[in-house]
Structures are given as C-alpha cells and as structure tokens.
Wavefront OBJ file of the C-alpha trace (Angstrom):
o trace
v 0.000 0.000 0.000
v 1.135 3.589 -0.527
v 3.339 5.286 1.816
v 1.892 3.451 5.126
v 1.543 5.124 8.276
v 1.440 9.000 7.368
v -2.458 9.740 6.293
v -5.738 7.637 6.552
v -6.301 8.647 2.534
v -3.143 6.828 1.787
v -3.607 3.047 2.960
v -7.411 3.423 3.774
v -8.245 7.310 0.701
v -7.833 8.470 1.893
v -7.797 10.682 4.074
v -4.143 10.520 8.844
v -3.731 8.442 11.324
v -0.724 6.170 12.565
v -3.426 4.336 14.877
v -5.342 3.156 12.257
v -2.472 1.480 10.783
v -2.250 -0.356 13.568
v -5.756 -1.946 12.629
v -5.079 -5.116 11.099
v -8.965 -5.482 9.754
v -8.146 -2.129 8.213
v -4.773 -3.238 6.543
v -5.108 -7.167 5.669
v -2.389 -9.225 5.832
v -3.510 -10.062 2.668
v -3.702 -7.126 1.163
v -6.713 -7.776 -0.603
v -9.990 -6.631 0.281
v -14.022 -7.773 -0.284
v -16.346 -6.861 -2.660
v -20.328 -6.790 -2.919
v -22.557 -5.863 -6.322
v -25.980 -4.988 -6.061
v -27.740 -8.709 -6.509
v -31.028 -9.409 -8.369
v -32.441 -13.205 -8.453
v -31.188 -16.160 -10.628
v -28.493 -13.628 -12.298
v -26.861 -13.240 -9.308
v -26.980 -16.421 -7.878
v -25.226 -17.990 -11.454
v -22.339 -15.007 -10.797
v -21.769 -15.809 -7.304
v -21.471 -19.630 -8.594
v -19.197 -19.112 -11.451
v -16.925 -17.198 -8.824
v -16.779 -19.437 -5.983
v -16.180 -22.770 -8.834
v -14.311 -20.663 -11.718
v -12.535 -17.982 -9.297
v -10.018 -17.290 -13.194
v -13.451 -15.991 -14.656
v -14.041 -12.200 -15.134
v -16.548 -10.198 -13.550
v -18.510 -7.474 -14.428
v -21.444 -6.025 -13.018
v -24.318 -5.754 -14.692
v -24.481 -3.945 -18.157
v -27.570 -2.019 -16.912
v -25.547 -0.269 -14.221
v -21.856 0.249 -15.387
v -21.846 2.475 -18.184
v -18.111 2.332 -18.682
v -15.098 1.924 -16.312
v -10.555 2.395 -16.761
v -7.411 1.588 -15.195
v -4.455 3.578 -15.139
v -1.254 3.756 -14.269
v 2.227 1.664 -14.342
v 3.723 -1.267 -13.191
v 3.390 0.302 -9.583
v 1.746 1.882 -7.219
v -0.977 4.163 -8.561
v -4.262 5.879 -6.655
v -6.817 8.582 -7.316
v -7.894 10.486 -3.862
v -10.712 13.105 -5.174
v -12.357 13.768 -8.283
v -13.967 16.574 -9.901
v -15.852 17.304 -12.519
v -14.841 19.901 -15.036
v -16.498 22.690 -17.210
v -15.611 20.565 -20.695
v -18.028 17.851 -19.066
v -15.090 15.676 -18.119
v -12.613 15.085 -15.320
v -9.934 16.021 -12.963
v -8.432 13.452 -10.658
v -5.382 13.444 -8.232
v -3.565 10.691 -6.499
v 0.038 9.272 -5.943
v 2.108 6.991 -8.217
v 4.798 5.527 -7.663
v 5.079 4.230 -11.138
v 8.628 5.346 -13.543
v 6.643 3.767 -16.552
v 3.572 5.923 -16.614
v 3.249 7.067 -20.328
v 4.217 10.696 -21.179
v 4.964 10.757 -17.430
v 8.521 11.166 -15.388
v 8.601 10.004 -12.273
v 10.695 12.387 -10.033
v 10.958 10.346 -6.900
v 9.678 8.492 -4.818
v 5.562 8.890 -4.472
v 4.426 11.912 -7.117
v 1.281 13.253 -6.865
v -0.595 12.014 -10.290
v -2.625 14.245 -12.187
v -5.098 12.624 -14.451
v -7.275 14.953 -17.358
v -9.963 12.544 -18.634
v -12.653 13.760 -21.429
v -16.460 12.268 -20.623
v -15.982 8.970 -21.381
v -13.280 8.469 -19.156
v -10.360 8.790 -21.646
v -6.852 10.302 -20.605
v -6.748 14.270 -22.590
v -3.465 14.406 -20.584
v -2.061 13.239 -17.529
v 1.461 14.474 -15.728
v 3.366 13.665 -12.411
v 4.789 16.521 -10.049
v 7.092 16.685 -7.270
v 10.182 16.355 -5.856
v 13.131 13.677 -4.837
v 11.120 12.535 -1.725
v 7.928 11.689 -1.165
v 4.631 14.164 -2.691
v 0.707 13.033 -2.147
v -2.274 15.044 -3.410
v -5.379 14.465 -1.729
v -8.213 16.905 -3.483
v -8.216 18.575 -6.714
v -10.935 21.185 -7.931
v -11.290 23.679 -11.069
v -10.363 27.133 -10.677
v -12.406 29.912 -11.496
v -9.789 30.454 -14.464
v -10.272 27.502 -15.846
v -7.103 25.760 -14.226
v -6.641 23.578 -11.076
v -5.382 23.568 -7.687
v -4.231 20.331 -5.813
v -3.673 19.873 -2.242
v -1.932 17.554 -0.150
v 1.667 16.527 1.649
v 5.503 16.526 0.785
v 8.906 16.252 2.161
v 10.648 16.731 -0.881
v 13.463 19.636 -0.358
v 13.676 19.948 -3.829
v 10.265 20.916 -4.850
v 10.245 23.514 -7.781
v 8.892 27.206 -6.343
v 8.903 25.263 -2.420
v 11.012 25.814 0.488
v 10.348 22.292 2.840
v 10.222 24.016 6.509
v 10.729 20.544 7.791
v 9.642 16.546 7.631
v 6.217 16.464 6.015
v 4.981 20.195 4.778
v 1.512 20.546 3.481
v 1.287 21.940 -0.070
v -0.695 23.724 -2.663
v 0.115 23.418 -6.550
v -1.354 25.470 -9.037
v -1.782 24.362 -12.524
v -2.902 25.796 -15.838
v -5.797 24.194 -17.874
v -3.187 21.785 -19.592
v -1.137 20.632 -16.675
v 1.425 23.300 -16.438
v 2.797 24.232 -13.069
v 1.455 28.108 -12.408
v 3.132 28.076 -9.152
v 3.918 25.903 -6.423
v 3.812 26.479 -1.754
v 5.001 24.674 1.063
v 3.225 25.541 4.240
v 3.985 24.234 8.344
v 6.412 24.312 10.750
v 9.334 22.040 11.326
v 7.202 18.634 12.255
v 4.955 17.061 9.999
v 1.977 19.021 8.381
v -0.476 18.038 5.607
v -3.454 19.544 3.556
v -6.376 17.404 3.045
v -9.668 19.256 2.263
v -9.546 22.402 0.319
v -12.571 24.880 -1.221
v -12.671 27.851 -3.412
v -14.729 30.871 -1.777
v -17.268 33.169 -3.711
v -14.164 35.759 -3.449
v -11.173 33.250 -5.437
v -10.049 32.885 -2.056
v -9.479 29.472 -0.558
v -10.171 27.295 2.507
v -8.009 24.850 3.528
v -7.884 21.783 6.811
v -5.677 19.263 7.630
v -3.502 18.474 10.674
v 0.079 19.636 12.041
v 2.249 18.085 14.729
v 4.624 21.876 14.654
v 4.611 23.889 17.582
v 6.391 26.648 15.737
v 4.056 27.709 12.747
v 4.008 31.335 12.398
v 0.793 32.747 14.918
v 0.039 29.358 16.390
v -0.084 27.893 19.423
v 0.117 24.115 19.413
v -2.033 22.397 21.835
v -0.570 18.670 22.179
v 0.675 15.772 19.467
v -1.377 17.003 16.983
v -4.133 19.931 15.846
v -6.393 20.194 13.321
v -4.938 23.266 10.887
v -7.222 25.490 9.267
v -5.481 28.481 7.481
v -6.848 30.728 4.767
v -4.964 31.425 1.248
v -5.341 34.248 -1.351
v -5.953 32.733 -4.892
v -2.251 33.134 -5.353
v -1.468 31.137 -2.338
v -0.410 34.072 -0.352
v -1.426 33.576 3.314
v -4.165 35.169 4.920
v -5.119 33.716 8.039
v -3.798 30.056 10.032
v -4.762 28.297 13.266
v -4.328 25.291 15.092
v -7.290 23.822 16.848
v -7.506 20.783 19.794
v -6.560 19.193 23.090
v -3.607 17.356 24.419
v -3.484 14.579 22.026
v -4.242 13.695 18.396
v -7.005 16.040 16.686
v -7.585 15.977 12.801
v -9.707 18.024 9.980
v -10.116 16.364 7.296
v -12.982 17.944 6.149
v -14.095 21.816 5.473
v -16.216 23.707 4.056
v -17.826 27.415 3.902
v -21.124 27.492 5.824
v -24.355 29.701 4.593
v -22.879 32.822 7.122
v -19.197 32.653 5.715
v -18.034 30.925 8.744
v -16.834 27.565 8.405
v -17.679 23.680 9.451
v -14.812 21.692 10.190
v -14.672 17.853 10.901
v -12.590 14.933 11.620
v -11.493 13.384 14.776
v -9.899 13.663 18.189
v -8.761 11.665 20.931
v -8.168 14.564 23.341
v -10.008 14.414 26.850
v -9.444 18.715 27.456
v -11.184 20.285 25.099
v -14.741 22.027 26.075
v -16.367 19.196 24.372
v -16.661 15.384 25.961
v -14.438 12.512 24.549
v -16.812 9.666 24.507
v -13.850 6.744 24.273
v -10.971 6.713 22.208
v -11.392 8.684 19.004
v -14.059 10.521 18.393
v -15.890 12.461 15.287
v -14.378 15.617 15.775
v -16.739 18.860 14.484
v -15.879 22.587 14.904
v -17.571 25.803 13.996
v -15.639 28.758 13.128
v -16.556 31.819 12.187
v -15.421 33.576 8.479
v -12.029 34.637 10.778
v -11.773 31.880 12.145
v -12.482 32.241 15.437
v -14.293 29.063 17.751
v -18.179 29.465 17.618
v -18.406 26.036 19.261
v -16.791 22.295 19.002
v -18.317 18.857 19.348
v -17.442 15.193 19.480
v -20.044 12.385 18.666
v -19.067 8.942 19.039
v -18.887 6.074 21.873
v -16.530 3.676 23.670
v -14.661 3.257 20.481
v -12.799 4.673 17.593
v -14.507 6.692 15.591
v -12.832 8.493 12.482
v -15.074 11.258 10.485
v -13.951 11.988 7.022
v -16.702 14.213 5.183
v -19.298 16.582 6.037
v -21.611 19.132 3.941
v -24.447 21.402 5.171
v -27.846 20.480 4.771
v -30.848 22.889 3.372
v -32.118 23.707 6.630
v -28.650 24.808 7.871
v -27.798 21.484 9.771
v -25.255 19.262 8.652
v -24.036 15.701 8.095
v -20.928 13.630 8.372
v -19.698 10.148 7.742
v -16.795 8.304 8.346
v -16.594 4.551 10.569
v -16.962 3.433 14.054
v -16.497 0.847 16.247
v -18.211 1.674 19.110
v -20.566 -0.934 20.838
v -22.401 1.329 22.928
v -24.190 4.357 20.648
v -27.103 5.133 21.996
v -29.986 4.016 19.536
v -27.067 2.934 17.674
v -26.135 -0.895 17.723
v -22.975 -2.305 16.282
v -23.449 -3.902 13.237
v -20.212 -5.719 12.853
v -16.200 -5.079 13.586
v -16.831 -1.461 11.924
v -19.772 0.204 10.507
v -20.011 3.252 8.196
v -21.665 5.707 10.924
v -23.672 8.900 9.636
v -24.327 11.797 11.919
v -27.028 14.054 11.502
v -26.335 17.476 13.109
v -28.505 21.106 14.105
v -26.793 23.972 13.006
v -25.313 24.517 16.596
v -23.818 20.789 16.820
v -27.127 19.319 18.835
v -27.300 15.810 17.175
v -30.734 14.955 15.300
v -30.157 10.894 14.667
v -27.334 8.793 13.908
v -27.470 5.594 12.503
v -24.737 2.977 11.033
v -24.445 1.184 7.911
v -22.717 -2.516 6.786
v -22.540 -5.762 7.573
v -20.359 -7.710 10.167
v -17.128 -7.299 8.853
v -15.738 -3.586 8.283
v -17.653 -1.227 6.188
v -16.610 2.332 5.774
v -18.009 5.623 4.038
v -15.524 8.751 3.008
v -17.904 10.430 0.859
v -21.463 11.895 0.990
v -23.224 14.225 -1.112
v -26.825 15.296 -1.017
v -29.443 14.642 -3.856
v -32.669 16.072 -4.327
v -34.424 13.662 -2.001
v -31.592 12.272 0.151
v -27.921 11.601 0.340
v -25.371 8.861 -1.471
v -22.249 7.569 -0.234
v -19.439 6.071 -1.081
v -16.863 3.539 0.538
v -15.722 0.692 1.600
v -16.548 -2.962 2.434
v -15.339 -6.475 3.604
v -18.656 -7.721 4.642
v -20.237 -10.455 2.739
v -24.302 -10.374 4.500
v -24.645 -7.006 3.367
v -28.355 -7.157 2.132
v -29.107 -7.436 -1.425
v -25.379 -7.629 -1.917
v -22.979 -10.198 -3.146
v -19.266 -9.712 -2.021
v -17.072 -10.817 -5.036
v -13.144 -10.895 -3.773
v -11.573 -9.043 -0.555
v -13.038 -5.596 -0.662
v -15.431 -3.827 -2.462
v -16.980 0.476 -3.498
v -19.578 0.598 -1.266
v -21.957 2.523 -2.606
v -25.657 3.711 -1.086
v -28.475 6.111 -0.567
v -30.131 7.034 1.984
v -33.203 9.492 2.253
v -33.316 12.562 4.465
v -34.181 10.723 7.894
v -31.078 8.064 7.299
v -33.135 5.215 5.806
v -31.749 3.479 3.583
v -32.870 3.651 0.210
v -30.588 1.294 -1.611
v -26.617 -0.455 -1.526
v -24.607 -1.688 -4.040
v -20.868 -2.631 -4.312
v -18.462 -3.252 -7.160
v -15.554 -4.733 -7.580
v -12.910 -7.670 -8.462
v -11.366 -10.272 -6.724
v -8.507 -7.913 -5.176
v -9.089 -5.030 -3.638
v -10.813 -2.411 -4.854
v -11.146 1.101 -2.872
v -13.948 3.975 -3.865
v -12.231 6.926 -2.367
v -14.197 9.526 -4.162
v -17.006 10.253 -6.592
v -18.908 13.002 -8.938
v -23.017 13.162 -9.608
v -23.883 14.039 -13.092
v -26.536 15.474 -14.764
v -27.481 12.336 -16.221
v -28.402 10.390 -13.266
v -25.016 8.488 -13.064
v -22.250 8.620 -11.047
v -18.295 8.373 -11.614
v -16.505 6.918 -8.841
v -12.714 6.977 -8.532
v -10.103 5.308 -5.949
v -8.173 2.694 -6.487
v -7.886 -1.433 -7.453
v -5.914 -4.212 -7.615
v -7.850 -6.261 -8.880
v -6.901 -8.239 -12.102
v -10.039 -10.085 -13.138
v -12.212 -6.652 -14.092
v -13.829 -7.681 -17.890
v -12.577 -4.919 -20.323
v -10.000 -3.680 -18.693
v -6.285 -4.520 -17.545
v -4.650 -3.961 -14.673
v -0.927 -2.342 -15.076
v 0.378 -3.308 -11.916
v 0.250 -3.460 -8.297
v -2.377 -0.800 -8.062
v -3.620 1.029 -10.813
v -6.207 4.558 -10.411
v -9.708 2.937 -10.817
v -12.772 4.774 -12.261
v -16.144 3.961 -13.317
v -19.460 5.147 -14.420
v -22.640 3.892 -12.923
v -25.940 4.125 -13.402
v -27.320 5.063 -10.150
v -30.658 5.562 -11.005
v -30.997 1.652 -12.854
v -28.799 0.535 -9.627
v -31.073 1.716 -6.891
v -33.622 -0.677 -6.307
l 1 2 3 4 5 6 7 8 9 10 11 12
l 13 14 15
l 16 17 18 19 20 21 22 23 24 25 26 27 28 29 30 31 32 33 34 35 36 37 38 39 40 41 42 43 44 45 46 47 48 49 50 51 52 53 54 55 56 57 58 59 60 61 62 63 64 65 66 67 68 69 70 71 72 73 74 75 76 77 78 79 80 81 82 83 84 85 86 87 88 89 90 91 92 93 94 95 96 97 98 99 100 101 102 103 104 105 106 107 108 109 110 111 112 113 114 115 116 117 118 119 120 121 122 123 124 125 126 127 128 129 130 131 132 133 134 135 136 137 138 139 140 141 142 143 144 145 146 147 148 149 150 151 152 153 154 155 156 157 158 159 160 161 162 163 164 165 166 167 168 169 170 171 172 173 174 175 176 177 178 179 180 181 182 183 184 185 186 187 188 189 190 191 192 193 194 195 196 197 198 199 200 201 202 203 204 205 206 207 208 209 210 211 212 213 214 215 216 217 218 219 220 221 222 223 224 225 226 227 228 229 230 231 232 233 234 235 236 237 238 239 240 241 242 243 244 245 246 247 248 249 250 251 252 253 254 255 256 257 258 259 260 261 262 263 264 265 266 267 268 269 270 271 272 273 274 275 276 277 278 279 280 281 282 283 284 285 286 287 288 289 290 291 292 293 294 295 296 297 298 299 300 301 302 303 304 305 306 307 308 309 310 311 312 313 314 315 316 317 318 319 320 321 322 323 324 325 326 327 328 329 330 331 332 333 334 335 336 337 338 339 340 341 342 343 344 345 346 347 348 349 350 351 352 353 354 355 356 357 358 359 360 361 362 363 364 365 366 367 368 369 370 371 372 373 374 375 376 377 378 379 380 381 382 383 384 385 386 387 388 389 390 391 392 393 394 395 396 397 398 399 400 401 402 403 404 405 406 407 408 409 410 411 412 413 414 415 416 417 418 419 420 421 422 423 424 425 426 427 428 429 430 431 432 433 434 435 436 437 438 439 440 441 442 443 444 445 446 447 448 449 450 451 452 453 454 455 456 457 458 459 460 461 462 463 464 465 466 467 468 469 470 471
C-alpha cells in the first residue's frame, strides 16, 4: 500500500492516522480486500457460482448499471484520492504513483502526486506527475475559477520547484494551468509534519483549507498537544491570509471543510483529546468545529462512543444542519447498535452541533463511508466494504466500493458494491446530470472484464448508473 503510516487517505483514501495502521482489519495481511454488487435473483446467484467454482473468470457487473469503467497507471503503485468534474463535461483526478513507466509521465521520486485529465468517457486528454526527490501526495483537486486547477496535499521533498520544505512532512498547494502546467507551487507548516487534506474555493477566489500539524512553531500558532487540526486561509495566489491550530492534548484531525451559509466555516474529523470544552466519549471521536469567516471558535463537538470513531466528510444540509460520515467501532451508541467489527456511521447534526439521529451502515465485517453528497431527495455515499451479509449484496473478492443512498431521515434507500477479486477502494465520486455517477479510488484487482490492470495498483474509475442501480 502507498506510503503506510502518514495519512488515513493513503492506505485506507484516503484521508491521517498512525493508529489506524495499527488496525489489522483495516490493513489485511492479505492485502486484498471484499467486494459486494448490487444482486437481483437467478443472475446473481449464477455469478456468485461461477466465482466461488471458476474464481479465473471475469466479472462485471451488470451492463444495466456500469456504463463504462478504466485503469491507469504503471507497473506500480498508482491511486486517485478526489475527483472533480470539469467545465468541458469531463474530469480532474489526483492521487500518488509511484510508477517510472507511466506514459508521457517522469517520475521524479519516490511517491508523485498524479494528475489525471480525462474527457467524458473516461479517456486520458493528458495526464502528468509533479514533485520532488522525496515523497509528494495530493489528496483533493478542484477547477479554478480560471479555468485551471489547484491540488492539495503533503511533501517532504526539499527539492520541490517554487517550495522551500520548513521541515519533515509540509503541506502543499500546486497550481496548474488548464493543460497541466505548473502556475506556481507552496510549502506551508512548521518544522514537524503538516499536511493539507480538504480544500474549497470561496465566492471571493479565495481558498479554505484543513488538515492536521504536529509543529509547535508555525508562524501565529499555538500548538495544543501531538497534533491539531490546521485550518489556514490562502489568497488565490497562495499568499497567506489567516492560520490556526485547533484541539486538546493529544491527536485532533480536519479532514474535512467547508464554507457554511454565514461565511463561517464547518470543520470535521477526529480527536482523541479528553481537554477540550467538548466530551471525549472513548478513544477517538468524530471531531466537528464551527468557526466563524475569521476563524475564530463558535463552538466544538465530538459524537461517538466507547470506540474509535474516524469522520472523514461533512456538507451542510438545506435547513442549515449538517451531516458527516466516516466509521466506528463503538458498541455502545445510543440508539445505535454495532453492526459488525466497523460500521459506516452517519451523523445528523442542528446547526449549533445538537445531534438529530445517527445511525450505522454494513454488515459484520468492516464497512466504511468517506464520501457523501446530497441529492434532491436524500444523500449517497461512497466507501468501503469487507462484509459479505450485506443485504441485497454479493461480495465478489476481498473488498469492495460501497456505494448507497439514503433518504433525508437516514433510511436506507438502496446499496450496491463493485468490484474484483482484489481489492478495490472507492475513495471519491462526482453526480452528473445524467443520473449516473463516476466513482474513482483505487484497485488491484486483475479479473475486471474490459479492462487490464498495469500493476500493483492502478487509479480505478467507473461510471454507474445510479438511477438503474437503486432498487
């Protein structure tokens, strides 16, 4: 797996954590992981046959969902974080390779971030690598309002065009032009290690970023313990405008933000620290913060139970609530039972952090969700799984996208999950007008019909048919 204990986006995409390396149901020894597609009678019943007798035999899933799906990469190490769409109706992805034989591509190092242009179909336009002699990672990508791109993410690489490396890990922003070309380059952090892992372009072309940083010398912060969630505020041009280190004592994480409807902020992740003015449930908890458009701490919140829980996405809901995902695997959430080892666990939150309803999501192995968007009557997500009693789902190798909807209340409205016989990770996906979805992330897998592997892991994307899928 990519550079192992630095990020939870890396080994499980995406998005920090050294303890959940640690998690062995997480990271399988066999570096392989399960996979479930939505199931539907007799048809299923002859795939899950021909698997278990014929295990050499491709899958697909059905023609009526998958509308088209790609691997790339090279003979290494290749993933795709985030996806976006962009205003020529195609794509913009960012990842890591590792590769040297990635066509029209130098490898400069060590991990590169990977930049990957693809038209609507899901072919290449372009694709480039970036970075330094060390180690780079890009973790979210979005279209400027000129018509280029900004990527954000992690490197120690001393040697980074347009950077100066203020020590170990520095986060970093990287500004390119419409056809790949660097427009400029910024390190940002102290003298420990320091990442970028959620970014957003304001109203003004100014821009929003969170991650984490374990420096207790960044210019105008105060470190608080191991490890603080880092917000700080750029000009379109990079040029600093604002930074600040929230927390407690111990390990605290954004990993998502995003502008709220007053031009404050909602920030969310997790935290194992027992001293700040909200209660720590267990271990790690989800992790939410309001700030206002300076900044400052309207209020903070944890949500969670007598286990680990790790938050990776949140978005604000019409009413001026908001909800979250991420994984848990707590046994004693109130209203809330355990499922299996881990469950994807979905918070529903009032605009001043008072929780609505939260409710979890699998089967009884590990099931995970990084993703959620909202849709006209409800929310999808998108994930992870090793369970193989999900409901109306077949698992077809060691993990699976997990992929659902759910309507406004939490119900679930329909699950699918896709996948090979390797492992196959859905770290991020797009809605389009359509009614279909492209998901991105990452596979091993070597048995996908109509299309061939490169390597060890190659960038996997496909296009489904959500609206044929979901029933």
């Amino acid at each position: 797996m990519l550079h192992k204990s630095k990020s939870l986006f890396k080994n499980t995409y995406i998005r920090q954590s050294r303890e959940m390396e640690t998690l062995e149901l997480m990271n399988p020894t066999t570096k392989r992981e399960k996979a479930i597609v939505l199931c539907g009678l007799c048809v299923v019943f002859l795939i899950v046959v021909s698997i278990i007798l014929f295990p050499s035999l491709s899958f697909v899933p059905e023609s009526k969902e998958l509308e088209w799906h790609h691997m790339y990469g090279g003979s290494e190490q290749d993933w795709a974080y985030s996806i976006q769409n962009t205003t020529d109706g195609g794509f913009i992805l960012a990842g890591v390779s590792r590769s040297n034989d990635i066509a029209g591509c130098t490898n400069n190092g060590g991990d590169d971030i990977y930049i990957l242009k693809l038209d609507m179909d899901g072919t290449i336009e372009w694709q480039s690598l970036y970075g330094g002699s060390g180690n780079d990672y890009a973790y979210e990508i979005f279209q400027a309002n000129d018509g280029g791109f900004i990527i954000i993410g992690e490197s120690d690489s001393t040697d980074f065009q347009g950077c100066i490396n203020n020590g170990k890990m520095d986060s970093i922003v990287l500004k390119l032009d419409s056809a790949g070309e660097v427009d400029w380059a910024r390190m940002y952090g102290g003298s420990q290690n320091d990442l970028f892992i959620s970014i957003q372009e304001l109203s003004d072309g100014s821009l929003i970023l969170g991650g984490e940083s374990g420096s207790n010398d960044i210019q105008g912060c105060s470190n608080n313990g191991m490890q603080d969630a880092y917000i700080a505020k750029l000009t379109s041009d990079g040029s600093l405008i604002w930074q600040e280190l929230y927390g407690g004592e111990s390990e605290d994480r954004a990993l998502c933000v995003r502008q709220t409807f007053d031009n404050g902020f909602i920030v969310f992740g997790s935290s194992n620290s027992q001293n700040t003015a909200s209660t720590n449930h267990g271990d790690y908890d989800f992790y939410t913060l309001k700030l206002n458009s300076t900044g400052n701490l309207t209020w903070q919140q944890m949500y969670g139970g007598n286990g680990r829980e790790w938050g990776f996405t949140v978005l604000q809901t019409t009413d001026g609530g908001y909800i979250a995902c991420g994984l848990s695997d707590s046994t004693n959430i109130v209203g809330c039972p355990a499922l299996g080892e881990w469950d994807s666990y979905i918070i529903r939150i009032e605009s001043d952090g008072e929780l609505v309803w939260q409710k979890r999501y699998g089967g009884s192995s590990a099931d995970l969700s990084y993703v959620i968007q909202s849709t006209e009557d409800g929310f999808i997500l998108s994930g992870g799984s090793w369970s193989t009693d999900i409901e109306n789902c077949t698992n077809h190798g060691e993990r699976d996208f997990y992929i659902y909807k759910i309507d406004t209340f939490g119900e679930l409205l329909w699950q699918t999950m896709y996948g090979g016989a390797g492992v196959d990770y859905a770290s991020s996906f797009v809605q389009l007008n359509d009614g279909c979805i492209v998901v991105s992330g990452g596979s091993e897998s070597t048995n996908l019909e109509g299309v061939q592997n490169h390597g060890a892991w190659d960038v996997y994307i496909m296009k489904l048919n959500i609206e044929k899928s979901g029933t």
